[in-house]
PDB file of N, CA, C and O in Angstrom:
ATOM      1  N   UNK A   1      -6.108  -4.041 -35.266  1.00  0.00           N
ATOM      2  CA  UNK A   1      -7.212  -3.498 -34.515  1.00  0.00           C
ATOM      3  C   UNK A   1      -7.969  -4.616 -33.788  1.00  0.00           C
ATOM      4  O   UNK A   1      -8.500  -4.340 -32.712  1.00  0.00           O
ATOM      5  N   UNK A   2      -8.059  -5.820 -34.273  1.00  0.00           N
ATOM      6  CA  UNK A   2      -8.906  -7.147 -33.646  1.00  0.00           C
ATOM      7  C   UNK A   2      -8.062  -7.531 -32.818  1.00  0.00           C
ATOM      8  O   UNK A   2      -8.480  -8.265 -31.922  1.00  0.00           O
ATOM      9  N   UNK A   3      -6.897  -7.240 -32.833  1.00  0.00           N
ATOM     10  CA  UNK A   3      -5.968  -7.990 -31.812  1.00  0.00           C
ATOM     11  C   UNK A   3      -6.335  -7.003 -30.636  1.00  0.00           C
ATOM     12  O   UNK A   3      -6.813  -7.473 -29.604  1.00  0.00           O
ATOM     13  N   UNK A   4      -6.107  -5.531 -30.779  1.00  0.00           N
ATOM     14  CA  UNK A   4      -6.393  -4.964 -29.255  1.00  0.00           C
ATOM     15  C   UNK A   4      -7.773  -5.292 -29.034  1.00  0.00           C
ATOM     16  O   UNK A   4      -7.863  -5.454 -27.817  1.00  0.00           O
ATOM     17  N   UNK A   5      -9.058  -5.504 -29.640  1.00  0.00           N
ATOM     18  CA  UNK A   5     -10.256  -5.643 -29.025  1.00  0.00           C
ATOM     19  C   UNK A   5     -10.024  -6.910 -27.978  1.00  0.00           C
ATOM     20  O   UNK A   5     -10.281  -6.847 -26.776  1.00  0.00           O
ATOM     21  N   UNK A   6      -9.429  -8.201 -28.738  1.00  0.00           N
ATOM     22  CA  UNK A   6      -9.215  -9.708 -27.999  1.00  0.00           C
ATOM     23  C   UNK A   6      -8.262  -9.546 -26.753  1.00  0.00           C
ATOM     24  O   UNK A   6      -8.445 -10.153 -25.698  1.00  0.00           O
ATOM     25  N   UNK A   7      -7.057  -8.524 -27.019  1.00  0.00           N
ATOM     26  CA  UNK A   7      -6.429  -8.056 -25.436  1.00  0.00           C
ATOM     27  C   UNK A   7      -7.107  -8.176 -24.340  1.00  0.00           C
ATOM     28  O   UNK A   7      -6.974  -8.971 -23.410  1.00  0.00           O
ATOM     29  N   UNK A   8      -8.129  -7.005 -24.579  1.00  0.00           N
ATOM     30  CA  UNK A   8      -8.955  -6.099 -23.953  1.00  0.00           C
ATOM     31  C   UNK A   8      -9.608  -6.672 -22.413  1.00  0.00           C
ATOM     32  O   UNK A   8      -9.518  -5.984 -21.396  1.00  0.00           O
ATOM     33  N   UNK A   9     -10.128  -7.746 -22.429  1.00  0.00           N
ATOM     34  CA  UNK A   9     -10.889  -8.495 -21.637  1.00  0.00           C
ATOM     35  C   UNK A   9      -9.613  -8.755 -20.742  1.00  0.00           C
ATOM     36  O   UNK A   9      -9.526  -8.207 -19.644  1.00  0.00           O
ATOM     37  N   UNK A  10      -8.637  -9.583 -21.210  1.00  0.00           N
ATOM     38  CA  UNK A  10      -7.383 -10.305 -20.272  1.00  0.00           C
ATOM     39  C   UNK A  10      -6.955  -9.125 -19.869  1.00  0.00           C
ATOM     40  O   UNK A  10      -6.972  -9.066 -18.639  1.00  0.00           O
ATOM     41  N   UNK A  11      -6.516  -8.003 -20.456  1.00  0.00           N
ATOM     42  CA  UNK A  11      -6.310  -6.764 -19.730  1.00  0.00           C
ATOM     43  C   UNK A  11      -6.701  -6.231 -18.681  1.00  0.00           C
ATOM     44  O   UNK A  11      -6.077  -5.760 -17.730  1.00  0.00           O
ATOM     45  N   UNK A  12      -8.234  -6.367 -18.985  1.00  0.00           N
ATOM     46  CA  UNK A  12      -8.843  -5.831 -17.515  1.00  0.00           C
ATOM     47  C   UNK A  12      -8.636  -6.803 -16.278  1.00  0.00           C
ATOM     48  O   UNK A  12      -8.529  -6.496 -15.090  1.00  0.00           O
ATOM     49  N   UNK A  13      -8.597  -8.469 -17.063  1.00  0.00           N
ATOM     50  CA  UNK A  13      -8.711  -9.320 -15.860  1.00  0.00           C
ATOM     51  C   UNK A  13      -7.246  -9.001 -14.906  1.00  0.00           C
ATOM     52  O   UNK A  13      -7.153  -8.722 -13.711  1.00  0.00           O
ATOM     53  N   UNK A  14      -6.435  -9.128 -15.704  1.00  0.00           N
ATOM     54  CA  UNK A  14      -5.019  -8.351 -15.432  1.00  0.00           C
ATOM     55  C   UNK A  14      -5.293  -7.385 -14.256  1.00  0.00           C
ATOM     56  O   UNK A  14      -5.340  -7.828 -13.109  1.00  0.00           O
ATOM     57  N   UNK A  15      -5.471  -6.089 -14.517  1.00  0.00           N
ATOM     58  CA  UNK A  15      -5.939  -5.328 -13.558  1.00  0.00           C
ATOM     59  C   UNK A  15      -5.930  -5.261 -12.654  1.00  0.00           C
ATOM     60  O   UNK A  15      -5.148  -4.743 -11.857  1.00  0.00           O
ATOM     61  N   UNK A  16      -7.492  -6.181 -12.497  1.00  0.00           N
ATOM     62  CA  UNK A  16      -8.451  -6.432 -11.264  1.00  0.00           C
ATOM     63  C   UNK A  16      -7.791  -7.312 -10.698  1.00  0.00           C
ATOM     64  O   UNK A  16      -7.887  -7.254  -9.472  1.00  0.00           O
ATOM     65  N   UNK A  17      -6.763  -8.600 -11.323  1.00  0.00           N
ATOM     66  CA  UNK A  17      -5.808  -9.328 -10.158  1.00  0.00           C
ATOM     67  C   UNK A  17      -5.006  -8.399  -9.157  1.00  0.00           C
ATOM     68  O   UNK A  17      -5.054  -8.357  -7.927  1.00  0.00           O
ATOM     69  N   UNK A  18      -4.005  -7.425 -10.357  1.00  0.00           N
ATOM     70  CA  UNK A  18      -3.202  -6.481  -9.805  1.00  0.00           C
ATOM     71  C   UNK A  18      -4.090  -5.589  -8.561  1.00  0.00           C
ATOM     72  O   UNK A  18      -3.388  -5.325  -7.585  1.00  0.00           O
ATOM     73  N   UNK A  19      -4.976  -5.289  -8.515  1.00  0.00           N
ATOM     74  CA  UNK A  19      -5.826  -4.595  -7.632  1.00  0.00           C
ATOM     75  C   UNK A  19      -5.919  -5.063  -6.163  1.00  0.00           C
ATOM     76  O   UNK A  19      -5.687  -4.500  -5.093  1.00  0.00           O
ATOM     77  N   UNK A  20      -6.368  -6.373  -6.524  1.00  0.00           N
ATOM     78  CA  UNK A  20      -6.773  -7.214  -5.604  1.00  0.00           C
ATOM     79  C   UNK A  20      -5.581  -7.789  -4.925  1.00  0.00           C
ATOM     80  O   UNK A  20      -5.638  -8.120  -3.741  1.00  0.00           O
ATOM     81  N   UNK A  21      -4.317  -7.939  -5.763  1.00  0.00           N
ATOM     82  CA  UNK A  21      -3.149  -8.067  -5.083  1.00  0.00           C
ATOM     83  C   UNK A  21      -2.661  -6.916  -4.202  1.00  0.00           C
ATOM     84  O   UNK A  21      -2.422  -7.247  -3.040  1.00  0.00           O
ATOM     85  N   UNK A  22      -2.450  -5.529  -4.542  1.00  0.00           N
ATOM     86  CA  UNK A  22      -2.217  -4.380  -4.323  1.00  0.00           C
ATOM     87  C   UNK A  22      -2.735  -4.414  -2.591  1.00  0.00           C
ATOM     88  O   UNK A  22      -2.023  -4.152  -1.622  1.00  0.00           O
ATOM     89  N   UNK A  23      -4.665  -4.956  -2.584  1.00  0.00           N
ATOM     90  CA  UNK A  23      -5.067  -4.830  -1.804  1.00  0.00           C
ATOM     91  C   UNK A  23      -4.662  -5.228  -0.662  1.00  0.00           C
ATOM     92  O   UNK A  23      -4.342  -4.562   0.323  1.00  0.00           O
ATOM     93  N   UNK A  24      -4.696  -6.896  -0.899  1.00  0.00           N
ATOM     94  CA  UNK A  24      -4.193  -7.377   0.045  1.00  0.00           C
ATOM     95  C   UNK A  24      -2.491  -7.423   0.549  1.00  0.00           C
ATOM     96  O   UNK A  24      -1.966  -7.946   1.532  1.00  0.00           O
ATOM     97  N   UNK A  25      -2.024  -6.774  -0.389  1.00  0.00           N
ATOM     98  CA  UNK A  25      -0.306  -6.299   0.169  1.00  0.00           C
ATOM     99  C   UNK A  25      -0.454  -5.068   0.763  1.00  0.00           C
ATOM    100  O   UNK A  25       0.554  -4.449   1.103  1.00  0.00           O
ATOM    101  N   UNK A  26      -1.740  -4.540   0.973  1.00  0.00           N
ATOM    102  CA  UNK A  26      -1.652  -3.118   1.764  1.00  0.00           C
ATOM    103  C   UNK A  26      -2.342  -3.338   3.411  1.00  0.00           C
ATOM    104  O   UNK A  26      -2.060  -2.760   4.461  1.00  0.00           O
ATOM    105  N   UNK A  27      -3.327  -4.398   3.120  1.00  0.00           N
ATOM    106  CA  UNK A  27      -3.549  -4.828   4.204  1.00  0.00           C
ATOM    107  C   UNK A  27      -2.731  -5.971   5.274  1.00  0.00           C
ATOM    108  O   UNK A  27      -2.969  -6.126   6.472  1.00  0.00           O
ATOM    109  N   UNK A  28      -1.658  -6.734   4.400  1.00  0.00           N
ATOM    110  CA  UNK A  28      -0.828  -7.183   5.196  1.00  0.00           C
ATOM    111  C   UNK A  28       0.067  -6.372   6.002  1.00  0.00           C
ATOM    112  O   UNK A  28       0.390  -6.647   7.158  1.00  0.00           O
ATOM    113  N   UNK A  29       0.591  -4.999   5.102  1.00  0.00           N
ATOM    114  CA  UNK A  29       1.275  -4.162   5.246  1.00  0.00           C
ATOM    115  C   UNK A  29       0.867  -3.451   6.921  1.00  0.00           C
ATOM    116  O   UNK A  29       1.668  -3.473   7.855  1.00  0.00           O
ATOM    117  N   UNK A  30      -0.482  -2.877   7.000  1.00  0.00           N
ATOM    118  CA  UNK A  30      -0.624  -2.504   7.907  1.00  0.00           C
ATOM    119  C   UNK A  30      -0.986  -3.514   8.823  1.00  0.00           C
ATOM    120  O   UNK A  30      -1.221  -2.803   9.800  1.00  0.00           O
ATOM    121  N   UNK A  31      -1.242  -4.924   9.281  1.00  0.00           N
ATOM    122  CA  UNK A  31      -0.928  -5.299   9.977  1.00  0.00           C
ATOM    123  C   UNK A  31       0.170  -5.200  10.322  1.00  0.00           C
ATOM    124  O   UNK A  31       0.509  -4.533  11.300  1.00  0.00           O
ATOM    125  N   UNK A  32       0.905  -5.811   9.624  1.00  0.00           N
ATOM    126  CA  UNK A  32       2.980  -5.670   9.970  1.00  0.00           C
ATOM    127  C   UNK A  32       2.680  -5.045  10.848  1.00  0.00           C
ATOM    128  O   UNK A  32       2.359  -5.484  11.953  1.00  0.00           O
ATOM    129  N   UNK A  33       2.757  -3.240  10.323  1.00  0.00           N
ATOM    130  CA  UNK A  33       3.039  -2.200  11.213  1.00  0.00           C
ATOM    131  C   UNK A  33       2.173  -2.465  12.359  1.00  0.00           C
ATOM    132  O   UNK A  33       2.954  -2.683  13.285  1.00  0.00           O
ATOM    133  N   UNK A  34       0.430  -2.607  12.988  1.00  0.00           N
ATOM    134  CA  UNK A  34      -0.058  -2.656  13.769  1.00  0.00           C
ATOM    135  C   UNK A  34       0.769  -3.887  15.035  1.00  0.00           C
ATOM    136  O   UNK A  34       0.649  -3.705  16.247  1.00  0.00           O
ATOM    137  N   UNK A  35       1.370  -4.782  14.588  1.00  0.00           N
ATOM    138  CA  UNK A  35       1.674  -5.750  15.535  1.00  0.00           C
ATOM    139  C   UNK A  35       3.370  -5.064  15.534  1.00  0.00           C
ATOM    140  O   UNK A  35       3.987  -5.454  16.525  1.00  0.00           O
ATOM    141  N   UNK A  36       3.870  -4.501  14.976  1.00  0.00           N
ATOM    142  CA  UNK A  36       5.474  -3.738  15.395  1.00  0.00           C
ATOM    143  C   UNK A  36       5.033  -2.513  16.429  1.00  0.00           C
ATOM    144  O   UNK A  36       5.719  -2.166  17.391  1.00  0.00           O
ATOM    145  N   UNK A  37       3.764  -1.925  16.052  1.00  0.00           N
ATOM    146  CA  UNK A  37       3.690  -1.095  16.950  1.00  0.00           C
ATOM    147  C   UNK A  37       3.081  -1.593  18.505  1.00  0.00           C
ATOM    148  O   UNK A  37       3.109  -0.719  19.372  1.00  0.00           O
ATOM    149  N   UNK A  38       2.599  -2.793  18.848  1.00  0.00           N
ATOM    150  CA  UNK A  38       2.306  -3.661  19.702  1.00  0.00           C
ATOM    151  C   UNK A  38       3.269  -3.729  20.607  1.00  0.00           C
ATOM    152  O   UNK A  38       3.406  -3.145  21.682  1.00  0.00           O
ATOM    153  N   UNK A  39       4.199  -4.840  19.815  1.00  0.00           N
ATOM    154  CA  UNK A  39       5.455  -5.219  20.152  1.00  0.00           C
ATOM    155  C   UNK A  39       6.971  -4.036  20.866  1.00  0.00           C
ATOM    156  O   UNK A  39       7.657  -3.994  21.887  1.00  0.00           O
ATOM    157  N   UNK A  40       6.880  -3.461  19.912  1.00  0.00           N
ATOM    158  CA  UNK A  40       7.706  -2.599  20.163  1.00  0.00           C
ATOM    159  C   UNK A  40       7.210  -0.630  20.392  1.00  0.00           C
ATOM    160  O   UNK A  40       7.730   0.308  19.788  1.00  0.00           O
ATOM    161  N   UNK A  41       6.483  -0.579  21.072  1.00  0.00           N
ATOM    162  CA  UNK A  41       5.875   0.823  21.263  1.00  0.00           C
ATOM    163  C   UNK A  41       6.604   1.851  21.390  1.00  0.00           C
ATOM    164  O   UNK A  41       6.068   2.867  20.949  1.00  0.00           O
ATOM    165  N   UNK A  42       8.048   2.046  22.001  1.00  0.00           N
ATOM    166  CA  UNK A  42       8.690   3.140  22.173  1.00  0.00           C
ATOM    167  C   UNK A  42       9.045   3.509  20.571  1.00  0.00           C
ATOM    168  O   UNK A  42       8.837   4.668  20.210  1.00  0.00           O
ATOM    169  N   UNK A  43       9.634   2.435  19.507  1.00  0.00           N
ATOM    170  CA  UNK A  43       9.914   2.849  17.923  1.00  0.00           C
ATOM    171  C   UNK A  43       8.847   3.044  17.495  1.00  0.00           C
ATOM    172  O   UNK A  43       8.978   3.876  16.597  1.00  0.00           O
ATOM    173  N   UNK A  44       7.886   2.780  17.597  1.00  0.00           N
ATOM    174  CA  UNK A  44       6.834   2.989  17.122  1.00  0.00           C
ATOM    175  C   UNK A  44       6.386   4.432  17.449  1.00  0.00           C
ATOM    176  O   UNK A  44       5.883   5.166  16.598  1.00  0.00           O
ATOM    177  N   UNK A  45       6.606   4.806  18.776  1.00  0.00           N
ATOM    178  CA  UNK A  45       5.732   5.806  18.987  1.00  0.00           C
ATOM    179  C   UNK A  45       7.067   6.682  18.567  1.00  0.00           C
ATOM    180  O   UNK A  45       6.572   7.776  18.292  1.00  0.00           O
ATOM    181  N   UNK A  46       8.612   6.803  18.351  1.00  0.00           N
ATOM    182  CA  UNK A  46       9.404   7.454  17.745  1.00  0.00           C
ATOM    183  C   UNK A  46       9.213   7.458  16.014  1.00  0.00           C
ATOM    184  O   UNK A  46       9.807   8.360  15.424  1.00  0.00           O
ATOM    185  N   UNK A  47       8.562   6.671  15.349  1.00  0.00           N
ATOM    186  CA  UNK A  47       8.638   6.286  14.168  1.00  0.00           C
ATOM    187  C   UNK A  47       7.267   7.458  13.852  1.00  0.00           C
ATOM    188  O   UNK A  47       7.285   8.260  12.919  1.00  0.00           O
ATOM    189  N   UNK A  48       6.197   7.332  14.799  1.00  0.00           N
ATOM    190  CA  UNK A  48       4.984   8.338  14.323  1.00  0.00           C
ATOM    191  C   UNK A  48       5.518   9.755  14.694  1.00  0.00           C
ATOM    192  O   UNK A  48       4.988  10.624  14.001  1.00  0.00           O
ATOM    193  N   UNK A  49       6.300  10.160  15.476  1.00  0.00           N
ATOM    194  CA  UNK A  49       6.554  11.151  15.321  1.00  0.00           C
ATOM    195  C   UNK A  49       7.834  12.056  14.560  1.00  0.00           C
ATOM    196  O   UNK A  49       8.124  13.252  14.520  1.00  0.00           O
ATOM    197  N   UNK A  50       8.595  10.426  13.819  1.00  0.00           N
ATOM    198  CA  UNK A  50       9.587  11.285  12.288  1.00  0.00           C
ATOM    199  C   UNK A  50       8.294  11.546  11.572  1.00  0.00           C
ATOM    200  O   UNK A  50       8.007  12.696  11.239  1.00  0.00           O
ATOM    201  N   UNK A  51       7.619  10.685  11.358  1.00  0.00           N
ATOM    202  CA  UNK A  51       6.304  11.163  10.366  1.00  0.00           C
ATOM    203  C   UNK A  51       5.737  11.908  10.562  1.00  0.00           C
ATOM    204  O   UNK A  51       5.712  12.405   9.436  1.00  0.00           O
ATOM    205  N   UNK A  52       5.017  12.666  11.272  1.00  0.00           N
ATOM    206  CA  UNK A  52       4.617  13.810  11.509  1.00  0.00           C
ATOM    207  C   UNK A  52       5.414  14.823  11.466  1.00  0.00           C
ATOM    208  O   UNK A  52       4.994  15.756  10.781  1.00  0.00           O
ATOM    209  N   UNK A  53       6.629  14.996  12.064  1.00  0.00           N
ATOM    210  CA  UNK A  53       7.716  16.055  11.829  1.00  0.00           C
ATOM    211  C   UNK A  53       7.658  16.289   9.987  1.00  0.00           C
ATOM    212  O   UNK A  53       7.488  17.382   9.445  1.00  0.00           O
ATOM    213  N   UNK A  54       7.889  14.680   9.114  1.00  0.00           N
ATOM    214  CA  UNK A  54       8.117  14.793   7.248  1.00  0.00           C
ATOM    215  C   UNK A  54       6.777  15.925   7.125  1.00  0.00           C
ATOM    216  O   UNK A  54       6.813  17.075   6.688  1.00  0.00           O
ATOM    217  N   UNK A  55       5.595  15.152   7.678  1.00  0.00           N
ATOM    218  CA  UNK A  55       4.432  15.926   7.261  1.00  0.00           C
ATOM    219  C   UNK A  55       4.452  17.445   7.683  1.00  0.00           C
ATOM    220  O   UNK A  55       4.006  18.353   6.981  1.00  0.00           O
ATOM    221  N   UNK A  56       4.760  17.527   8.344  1.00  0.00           N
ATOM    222  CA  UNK A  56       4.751  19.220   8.794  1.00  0.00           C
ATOM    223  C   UNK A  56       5.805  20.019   7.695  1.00  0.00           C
ATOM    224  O   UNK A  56       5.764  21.214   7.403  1.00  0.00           O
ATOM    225  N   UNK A  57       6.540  19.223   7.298  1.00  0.00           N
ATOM    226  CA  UNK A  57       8.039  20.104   6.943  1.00  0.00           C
ATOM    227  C   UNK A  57       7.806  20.097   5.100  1.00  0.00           C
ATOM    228  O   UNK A  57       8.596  20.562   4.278  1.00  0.00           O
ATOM    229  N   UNK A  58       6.433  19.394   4.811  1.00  0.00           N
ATOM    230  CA  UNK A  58       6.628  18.573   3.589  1.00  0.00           C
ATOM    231  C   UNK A  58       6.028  20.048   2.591  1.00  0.00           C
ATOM    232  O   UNK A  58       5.038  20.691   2.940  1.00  0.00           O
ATOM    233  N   UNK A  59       6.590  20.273   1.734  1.00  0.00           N
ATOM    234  CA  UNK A  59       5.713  21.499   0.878  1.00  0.00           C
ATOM    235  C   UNK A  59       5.382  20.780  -0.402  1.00  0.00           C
ATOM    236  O   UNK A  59       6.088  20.093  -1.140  1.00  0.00           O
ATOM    237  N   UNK A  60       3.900  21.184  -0.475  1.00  0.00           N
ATOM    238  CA  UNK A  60       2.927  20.921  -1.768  1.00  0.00           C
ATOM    239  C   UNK A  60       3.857  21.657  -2.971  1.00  0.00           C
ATOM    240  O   UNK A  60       3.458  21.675  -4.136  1.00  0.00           O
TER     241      UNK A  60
END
């Protein structure tokens, strides 16, 4: 039982790295895409509209 209390703390710090990593791999992420869609606009503007077609077709 003392061992999970002493976890506990590194656990969360754990976490909040993972979080903060998460974050910034989501914000690199959409750059990527913002400068592919720059660069290359015709896939891009074909790429938003497979996605919208998934979304329309997609059932809850």
């Amino acid at each position: 039982m003392r061992d999970r209390e002493e976890e506990l703390p590194e656990r969360l710090e754990t976490d909040a790295e993972r979080r903060r990593r998460r974050a910034q791999f989501l914000r690199d992420l959409a750059e990527a895409r913002e400068l592919r869609d720059r660069v290359q606009p015709r896939r891009a503007k074909t790429a938003r509209m497979r996605h919208a077609m998934r979304m329309r077709t997609f059932r809850w």
